[in-house]
FITOR-559587 format. One record per residue (C-alpha): residue number from 1; residue in one letter; x, y, z. Coordinates in Angstrom, 2 decimals, decimal comma. Each point is the difference from the previous one (the first is absolute). Layout:
<sites>
<site resi="NUM" resn="A" px="X" py="Y" pz="Z"/>
...
</sites>
This chain:
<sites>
<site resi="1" resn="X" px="63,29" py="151,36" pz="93,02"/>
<site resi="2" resn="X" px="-0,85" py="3,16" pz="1,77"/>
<site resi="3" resn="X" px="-3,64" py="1,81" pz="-0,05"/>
<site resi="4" resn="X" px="-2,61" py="-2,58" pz="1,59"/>
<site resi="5" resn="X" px="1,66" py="-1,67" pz="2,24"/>
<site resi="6" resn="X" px="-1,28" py="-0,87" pz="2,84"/>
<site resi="7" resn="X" px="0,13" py="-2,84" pz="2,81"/>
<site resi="8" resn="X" px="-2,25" py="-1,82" pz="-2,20"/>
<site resi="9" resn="X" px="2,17" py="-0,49" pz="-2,74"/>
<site resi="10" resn="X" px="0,84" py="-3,09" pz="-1,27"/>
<site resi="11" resn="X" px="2,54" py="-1,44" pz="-2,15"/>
<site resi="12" resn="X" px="-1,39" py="-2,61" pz="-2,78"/>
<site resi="13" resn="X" px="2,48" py="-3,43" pz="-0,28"/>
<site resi="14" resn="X" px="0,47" py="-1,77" pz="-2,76"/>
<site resi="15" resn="X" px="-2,20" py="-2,33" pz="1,08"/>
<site resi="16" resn="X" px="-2,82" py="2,41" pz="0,50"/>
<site resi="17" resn="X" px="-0,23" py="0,25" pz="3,95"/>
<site resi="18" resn="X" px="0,08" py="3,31" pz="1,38"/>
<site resi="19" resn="X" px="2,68" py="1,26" pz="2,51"/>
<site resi="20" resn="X" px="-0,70" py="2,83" pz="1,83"/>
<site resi="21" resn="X" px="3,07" py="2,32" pz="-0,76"/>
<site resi="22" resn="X" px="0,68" py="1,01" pz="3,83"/>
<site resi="23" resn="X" px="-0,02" py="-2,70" pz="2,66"/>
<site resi="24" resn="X" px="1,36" py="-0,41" pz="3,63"/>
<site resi="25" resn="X" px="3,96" py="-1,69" pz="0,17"/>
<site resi="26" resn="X" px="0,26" py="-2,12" pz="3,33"/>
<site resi="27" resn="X" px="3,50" py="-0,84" pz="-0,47"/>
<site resi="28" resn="X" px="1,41" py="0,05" pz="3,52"/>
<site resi="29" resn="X" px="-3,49" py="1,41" pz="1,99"/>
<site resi="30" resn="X" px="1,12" py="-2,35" pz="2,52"/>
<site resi="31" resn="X" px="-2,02" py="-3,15" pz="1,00"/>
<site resi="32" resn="X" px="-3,13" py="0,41" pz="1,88"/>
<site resi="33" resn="X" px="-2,34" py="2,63" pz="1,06"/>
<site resi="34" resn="X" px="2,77" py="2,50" pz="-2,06"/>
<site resi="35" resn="X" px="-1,20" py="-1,28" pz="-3,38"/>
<site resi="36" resn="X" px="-3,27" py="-0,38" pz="0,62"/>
<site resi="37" resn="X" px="-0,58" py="3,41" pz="0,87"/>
<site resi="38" resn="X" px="1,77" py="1,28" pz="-2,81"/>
<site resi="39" resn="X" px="-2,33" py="-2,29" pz="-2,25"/>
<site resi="40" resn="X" px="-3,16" py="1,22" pz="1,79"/>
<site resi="41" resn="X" px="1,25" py="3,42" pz="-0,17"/>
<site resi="42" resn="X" px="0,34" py="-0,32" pz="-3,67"/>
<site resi="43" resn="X" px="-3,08" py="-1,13" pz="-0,67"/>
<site resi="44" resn="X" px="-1,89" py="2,24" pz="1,82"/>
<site resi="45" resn="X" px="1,67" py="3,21" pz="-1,91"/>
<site resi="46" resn="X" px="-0,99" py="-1,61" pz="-3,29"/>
<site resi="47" resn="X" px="2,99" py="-2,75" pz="-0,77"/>
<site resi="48" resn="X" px="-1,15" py="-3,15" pz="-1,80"/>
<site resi="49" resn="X" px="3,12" py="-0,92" pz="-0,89"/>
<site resi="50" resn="X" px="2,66" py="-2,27" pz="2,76"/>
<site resi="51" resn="X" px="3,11" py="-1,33" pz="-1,07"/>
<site resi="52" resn="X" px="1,27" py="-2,48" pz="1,93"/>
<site resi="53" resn="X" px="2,91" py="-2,93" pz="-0,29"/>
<site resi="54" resn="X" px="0,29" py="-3,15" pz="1,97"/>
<site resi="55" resn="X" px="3,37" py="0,88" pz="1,09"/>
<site resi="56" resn="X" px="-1,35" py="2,97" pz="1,81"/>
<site resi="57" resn="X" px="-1,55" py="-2,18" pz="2,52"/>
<site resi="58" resn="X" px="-2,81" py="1,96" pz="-0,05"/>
<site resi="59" resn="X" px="-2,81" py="-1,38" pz="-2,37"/>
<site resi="60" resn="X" px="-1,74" py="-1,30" pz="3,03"/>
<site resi="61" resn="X" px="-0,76" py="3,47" pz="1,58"/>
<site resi="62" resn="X" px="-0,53" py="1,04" pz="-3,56"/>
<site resi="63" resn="X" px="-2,96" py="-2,44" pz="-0,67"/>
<site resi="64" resn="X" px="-1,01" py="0,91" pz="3,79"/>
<site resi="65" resn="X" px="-0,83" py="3,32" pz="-0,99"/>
<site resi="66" resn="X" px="-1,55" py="-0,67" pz="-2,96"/>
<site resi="67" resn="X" px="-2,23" py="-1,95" pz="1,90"/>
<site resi="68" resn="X" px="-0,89" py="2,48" pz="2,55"/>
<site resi="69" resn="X" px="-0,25" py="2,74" pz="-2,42"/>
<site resi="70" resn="X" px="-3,79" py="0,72" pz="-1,33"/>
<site resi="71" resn="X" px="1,35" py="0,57" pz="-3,69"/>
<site resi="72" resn="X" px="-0,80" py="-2,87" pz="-1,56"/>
<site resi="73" resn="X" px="2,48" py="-2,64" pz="-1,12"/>
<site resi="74" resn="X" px="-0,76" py="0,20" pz="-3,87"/>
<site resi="75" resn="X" px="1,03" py="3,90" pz="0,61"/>
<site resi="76" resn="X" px="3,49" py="-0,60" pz="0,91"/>
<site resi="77" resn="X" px="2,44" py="-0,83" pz="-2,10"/>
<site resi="78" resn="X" px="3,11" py="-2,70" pz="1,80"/>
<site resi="79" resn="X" px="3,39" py="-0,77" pz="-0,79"/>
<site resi="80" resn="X" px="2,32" py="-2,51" pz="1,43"/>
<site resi="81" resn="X" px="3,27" py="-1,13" pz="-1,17"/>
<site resi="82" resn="X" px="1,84" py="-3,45" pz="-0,75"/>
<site resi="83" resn="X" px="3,34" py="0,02" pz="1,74"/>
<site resi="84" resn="X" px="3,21" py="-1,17" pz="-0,58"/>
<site resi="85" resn="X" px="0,21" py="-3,26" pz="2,38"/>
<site resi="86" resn="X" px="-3,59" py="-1,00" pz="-1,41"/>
<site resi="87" resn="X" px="1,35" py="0,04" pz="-3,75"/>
<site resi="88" resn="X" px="-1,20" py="-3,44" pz="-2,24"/>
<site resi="89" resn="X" px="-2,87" py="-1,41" pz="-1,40"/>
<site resi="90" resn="X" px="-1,55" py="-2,07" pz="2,96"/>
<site resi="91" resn="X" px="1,62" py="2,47" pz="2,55"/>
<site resi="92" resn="X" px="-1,57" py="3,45" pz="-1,51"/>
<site resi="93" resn="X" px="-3,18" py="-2,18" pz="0,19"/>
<site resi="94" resn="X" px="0,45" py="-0,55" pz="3,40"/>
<site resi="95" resn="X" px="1,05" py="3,66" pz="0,61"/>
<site resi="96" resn="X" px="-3,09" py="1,04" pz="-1,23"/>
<site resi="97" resn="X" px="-2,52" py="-2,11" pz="1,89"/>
<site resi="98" resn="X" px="1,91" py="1,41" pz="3,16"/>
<site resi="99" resn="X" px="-0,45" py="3,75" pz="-1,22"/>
<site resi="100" resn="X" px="-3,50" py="-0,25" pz="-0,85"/>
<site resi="101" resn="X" px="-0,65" py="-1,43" pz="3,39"/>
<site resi="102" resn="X" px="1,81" py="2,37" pz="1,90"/>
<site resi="103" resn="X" px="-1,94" py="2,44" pz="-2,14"/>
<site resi="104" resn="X" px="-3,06" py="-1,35" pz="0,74"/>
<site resi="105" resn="X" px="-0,92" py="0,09" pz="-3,25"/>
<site resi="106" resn="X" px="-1,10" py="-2,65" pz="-3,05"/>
<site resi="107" resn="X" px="1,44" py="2,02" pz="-3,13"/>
<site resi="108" resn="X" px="2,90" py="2,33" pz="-0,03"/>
<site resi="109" resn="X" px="-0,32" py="2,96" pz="-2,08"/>
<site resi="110" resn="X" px="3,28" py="0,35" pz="-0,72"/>
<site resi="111" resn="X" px="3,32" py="-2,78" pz="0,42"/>
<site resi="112" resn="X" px="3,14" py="0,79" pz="-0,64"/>
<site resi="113" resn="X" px="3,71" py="-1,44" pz="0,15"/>
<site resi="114" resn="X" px="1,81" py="2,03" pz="2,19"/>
<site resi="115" resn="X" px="3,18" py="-0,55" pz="-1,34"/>
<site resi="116" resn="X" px="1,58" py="-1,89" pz="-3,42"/>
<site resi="117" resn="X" px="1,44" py="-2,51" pz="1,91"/>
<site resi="118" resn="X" px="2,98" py="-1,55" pz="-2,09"/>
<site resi="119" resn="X" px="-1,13" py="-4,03" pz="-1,77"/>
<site resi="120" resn="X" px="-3,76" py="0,15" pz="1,54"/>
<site resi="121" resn="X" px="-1,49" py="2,82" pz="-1,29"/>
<site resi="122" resn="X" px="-1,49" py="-1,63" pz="-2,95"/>
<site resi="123" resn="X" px="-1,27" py="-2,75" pz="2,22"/>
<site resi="124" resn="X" px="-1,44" py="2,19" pz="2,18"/>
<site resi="125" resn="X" px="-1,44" py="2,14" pz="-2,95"/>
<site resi="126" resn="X" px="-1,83" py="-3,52" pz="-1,00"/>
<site resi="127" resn="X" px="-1,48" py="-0,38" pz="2,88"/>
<site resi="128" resn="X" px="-1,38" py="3,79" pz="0,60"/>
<site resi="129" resn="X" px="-1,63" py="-0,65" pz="-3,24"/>
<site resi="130" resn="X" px="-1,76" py="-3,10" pz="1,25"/>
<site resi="131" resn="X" px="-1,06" py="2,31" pz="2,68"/>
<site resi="132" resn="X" px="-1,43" py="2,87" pz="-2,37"/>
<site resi="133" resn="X" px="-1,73" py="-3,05" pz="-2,28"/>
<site resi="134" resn="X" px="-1,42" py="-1,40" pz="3,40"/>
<site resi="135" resn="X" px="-1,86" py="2,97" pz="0,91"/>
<site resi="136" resn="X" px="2,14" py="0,29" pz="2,92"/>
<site resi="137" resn="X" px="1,23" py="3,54" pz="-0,91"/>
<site resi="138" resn="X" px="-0,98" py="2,44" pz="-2,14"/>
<site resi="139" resn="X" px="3,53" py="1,12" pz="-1,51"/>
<site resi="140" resn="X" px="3,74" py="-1,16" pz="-0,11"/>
<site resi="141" resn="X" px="2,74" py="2,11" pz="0,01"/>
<site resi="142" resn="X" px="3,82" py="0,61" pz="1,00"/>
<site resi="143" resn="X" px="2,02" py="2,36" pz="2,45"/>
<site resi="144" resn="X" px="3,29" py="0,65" pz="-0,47"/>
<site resi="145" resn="X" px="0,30" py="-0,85" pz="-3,35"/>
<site resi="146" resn="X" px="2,24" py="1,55" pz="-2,61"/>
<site resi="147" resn="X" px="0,48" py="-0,22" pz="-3,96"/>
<site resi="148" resn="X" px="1,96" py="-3,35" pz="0,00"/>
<site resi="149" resn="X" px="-2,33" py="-1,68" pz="2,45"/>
<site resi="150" resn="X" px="-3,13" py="1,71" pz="-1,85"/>
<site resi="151" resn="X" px="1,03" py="-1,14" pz="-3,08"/>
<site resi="152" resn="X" px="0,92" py="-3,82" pz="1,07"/>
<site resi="153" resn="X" px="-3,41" py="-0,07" pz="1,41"/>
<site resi="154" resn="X" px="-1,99" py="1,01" pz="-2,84"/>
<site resi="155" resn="X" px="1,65" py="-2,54" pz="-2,32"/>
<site resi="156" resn="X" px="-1,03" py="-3,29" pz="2,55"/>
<site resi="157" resn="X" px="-2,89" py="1,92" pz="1,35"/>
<site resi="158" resn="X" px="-3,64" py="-1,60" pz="-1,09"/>
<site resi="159" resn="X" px="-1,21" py="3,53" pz="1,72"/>
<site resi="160" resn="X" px="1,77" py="3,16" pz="0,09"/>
<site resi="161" resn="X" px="0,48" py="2,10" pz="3,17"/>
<site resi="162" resn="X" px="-2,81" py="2,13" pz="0,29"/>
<site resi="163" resn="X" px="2,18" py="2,68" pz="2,45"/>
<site resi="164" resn="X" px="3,38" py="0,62" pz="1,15"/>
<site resi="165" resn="X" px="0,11" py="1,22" pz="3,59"/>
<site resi="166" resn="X" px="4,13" py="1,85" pz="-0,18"/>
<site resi="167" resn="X" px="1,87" py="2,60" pz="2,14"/>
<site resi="168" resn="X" px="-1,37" py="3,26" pz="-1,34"/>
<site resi="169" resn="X" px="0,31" py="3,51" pz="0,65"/>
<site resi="170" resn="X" px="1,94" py="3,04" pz="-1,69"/>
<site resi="171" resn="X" px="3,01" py="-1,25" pz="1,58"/>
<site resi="172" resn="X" px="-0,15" py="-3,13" pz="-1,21"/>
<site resi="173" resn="X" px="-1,81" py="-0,43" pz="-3,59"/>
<site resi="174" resn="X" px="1,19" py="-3,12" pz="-1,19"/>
<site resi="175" resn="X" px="-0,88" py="1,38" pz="-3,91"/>
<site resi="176" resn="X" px="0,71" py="-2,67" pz="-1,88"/>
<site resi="177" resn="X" px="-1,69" py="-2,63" pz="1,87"/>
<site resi="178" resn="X" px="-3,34" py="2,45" pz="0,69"/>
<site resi="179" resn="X" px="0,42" py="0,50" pz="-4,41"/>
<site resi="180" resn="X" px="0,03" py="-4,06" pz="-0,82"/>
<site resi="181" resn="X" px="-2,88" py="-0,28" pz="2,55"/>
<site resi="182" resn="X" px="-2,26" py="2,92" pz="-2,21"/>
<site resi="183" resn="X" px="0,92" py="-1,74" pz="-2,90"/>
<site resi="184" resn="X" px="-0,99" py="-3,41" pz="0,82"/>
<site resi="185" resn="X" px="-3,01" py="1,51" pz="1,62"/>
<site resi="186" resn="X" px="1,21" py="-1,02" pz="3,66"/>
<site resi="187" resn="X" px="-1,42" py="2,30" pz="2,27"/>
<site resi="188" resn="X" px="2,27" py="1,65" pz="2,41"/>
<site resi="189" resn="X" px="0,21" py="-0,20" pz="3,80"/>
<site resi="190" resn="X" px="1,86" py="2,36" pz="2,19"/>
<site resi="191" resn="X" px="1,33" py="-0,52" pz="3,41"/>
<site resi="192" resn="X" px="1,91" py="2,26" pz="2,37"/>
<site resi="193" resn="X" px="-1,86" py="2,59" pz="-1,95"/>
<site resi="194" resn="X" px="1,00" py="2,55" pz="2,81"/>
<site resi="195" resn="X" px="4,16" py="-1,19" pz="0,10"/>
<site resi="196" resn="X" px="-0,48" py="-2,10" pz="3,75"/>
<site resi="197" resn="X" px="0,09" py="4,03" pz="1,17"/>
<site resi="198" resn="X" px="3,35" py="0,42" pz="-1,02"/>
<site resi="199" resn="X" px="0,10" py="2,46" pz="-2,72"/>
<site resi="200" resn="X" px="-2,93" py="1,55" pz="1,36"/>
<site resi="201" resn="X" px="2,03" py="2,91" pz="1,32"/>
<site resi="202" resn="X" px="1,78" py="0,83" pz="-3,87"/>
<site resi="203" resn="X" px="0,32" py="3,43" pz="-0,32"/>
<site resi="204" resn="X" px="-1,74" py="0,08" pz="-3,39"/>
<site resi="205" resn="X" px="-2,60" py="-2,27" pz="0,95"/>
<site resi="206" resn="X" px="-0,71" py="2,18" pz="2,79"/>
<site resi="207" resn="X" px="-0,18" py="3,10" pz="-2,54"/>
<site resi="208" resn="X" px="-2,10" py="-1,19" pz="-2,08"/>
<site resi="209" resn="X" px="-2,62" py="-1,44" pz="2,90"/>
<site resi="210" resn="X" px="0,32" py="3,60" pz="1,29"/>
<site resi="211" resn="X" px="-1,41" py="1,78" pz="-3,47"/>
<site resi="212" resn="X" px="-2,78" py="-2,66" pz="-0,19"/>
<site resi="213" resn="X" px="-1,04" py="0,29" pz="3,73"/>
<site resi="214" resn="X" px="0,35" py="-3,89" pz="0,27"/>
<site resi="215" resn="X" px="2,39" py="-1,97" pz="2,57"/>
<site resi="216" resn="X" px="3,16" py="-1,91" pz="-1,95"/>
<site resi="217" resn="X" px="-1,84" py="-3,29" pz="0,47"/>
<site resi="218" resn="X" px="-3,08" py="1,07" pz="-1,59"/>
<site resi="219" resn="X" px="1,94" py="1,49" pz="-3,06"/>
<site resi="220" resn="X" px="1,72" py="-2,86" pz="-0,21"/>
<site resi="221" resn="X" px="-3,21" py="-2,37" pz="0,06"/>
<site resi="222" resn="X" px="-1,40" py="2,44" pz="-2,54"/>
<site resi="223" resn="X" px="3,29" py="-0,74" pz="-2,41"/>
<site resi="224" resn="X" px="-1,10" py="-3,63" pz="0,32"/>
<site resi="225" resn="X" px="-3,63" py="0,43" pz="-1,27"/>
<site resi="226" resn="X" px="0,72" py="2,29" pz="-2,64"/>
<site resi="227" resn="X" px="2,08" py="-2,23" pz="-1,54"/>
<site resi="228" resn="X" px="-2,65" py="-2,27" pz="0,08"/>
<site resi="229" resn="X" px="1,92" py="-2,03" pz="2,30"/>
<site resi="230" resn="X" px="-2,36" py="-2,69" pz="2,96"/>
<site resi="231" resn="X" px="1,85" py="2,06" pz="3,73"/>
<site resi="232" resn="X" px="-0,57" py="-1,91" pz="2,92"/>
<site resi="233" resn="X" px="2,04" py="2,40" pz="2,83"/>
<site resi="234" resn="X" px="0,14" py="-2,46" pz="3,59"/>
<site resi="235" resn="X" px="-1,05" py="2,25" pz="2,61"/>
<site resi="236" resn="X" px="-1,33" py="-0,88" pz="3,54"/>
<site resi="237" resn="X" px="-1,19" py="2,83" pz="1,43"/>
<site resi="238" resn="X" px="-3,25" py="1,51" pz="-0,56"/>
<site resi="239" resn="X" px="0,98" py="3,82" pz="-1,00"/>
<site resi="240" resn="X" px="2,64" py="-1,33" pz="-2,56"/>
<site resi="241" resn="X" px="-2,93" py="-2,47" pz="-1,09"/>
<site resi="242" resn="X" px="-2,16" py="3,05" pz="-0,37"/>
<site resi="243" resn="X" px="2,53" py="1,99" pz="-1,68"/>
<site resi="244" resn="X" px="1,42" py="-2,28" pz="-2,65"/>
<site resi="245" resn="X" px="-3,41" py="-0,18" pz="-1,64"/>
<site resi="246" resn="X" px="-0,14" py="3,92" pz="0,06"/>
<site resi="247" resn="X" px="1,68" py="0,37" pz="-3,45"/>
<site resi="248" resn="X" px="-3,18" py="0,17" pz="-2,29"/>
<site resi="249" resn="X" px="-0,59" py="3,92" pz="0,48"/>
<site resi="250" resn="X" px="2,93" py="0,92" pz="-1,83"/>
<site resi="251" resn="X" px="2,11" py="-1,05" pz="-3,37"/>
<site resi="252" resn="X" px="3,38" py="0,22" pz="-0,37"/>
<site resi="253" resn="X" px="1,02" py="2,05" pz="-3,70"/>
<site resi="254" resn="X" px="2,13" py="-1,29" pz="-2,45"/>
<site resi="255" resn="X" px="3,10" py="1,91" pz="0,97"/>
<site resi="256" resn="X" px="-0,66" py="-0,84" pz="3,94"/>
<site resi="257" resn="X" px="0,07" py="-3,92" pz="-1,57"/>
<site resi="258" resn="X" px="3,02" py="0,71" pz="-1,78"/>
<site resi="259" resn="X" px="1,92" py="1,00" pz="3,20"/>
<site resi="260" resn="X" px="-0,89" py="-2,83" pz="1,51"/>
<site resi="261" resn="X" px="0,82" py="-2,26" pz="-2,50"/>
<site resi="262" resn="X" px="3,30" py="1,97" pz="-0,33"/>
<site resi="263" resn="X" px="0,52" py="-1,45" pz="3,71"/>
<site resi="264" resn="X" px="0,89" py="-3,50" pz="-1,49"/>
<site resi="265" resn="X" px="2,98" py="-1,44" pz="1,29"/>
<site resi="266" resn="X" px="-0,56" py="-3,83" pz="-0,46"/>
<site resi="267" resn="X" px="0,02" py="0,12" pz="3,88"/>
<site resi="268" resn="X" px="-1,58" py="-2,94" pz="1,49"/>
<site resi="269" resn="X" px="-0,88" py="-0,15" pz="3,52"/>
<site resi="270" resn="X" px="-1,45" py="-3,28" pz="0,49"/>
<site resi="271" resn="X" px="0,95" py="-3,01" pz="-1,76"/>
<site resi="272" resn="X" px="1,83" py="0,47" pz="-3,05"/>
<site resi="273" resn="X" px="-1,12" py="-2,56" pz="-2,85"/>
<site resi="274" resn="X" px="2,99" py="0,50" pz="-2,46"/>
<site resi="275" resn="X" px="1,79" py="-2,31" pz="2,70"/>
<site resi="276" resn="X" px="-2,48" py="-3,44" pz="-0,47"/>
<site resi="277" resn="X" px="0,98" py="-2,16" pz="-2,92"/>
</sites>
């Protein structure tokens, strides 16, 4: 991906729902007025796209905004996440009645399992399909998921994963995992697109933002979407709002995406998956 983009873009999942290909991370925006603001912030610039994960503690304020934004609701796009101490059949169930709630919302757009949790996963996987055949969400996917637990999923799975929300950046590529996805037509979720800040100061990250007139985070966002990758950066302050959807005026070339890619050093700064069974 490159030309055309814009903050309308959308990715198409397997399924055939659309997911707009730049959305709004809340991962820690704090509790409270914090993440609410950030949500009505993002809206208002143009977002319709809020990924959010029960774990965060946050998909009240989340839902709050949505409610006291004027974009409608069938505009926005939601995501929450299963997590790891909610893992089995009747349990996800459970875990997904109190989501929706705290969402304020009847159908999820998006659910995923936040983590491959060792013995329940498939269980779990079960009962997010119920969900999807329900009506209750619109897709089902994973997080944190790579080739092994991929490829144990497919072969119990009634429904494939539609996405797979993973550590991303040009630090941190995960290749082989983001290569099984494409072929098995999983689409491909990054987050920490922008490295929690801390390679945001690399010296040739900082060159190259320099030639194209761009800040590191917006190159870096940019990387994201022209590999064709769904970015959702967590911000919670307006200008950085503002600023991380201020990467559709320019297109990186194919040697400025080689350099990047030339970055990867398997580096994982969140969770690393490699280490769940």
């Amino acid at each position: 991906m490159g030309e055309g983009l814009s903050l309308t873009s959308t990715v198409t999942l397997s399924g055939g729902v659309e997911i707009p290909a730049l959305g709004l991370g809340v991962f820690r925006s704090g509790r409270g007025q914090a993440t609410r603001d950030a949500v009505s912030w993002a809206l208002a610039h143009g977002y319709r796209h809020i990924d959010t994960a029960r774990v965060y503690g946050n998909e009240k304020d989340v839902g709050a905004a949505l409610q006291q934004s004027p974009v409608s609701r069938d505009e926005v796009f939601v995501t929450t996440k299963l997590w790891n101490d909610d893992h089995g059949y009747d349990q996800t169930l459970r875990a997904f009645d109190k989501s929706a709630a705290a969402l304020g919302i009847d159908v999820v757009d998006l659910y995923l399992m936040h983590w491959p949790v060792e013995g329940k996963r498939l269980d779990s996987w079960r009962a997010m399909e119920k969900l999807l055949a329900d009506g209750r969400v619109r897709a089902i996917g994973v997080s944190n998921f790579v080739v092994r637990h991929l490829e144990e999923l497919l072969a119990h799975a009634s429904v494939k994963p539609a996405i797979n929300q993973i550590e991303l950046h040009p630090f941190c590529q995960q290749r082989d995992t983001v290569a099984w996805c494409r072929d098995h037509d999983v689409a491909v979720e990054a987050y920490s697109p922008l490295t929690k800040g801390k390679r945001l100061d690399d010296a040739r990250l900082v060159a190259l933002a320099t030639v194209t007139g761009k800040t590191p985070a917006q190159v870096l966002i940019r990387w994201s979407l022209q590999r064709g990758f769904v970015c959702i950066p967590k911000s919670a302050h307006p200008a950085r709002i503002e600023a991380n959807a201020d990467v559709f005026d320019f297109v990186l070339t194919d040697e400025q995406m080689a350099q990047l890619d030339a970055l990867d050093e398997q580096a994982h700064l969140a969770w690393d998956p490699n280490t769940a069974a």
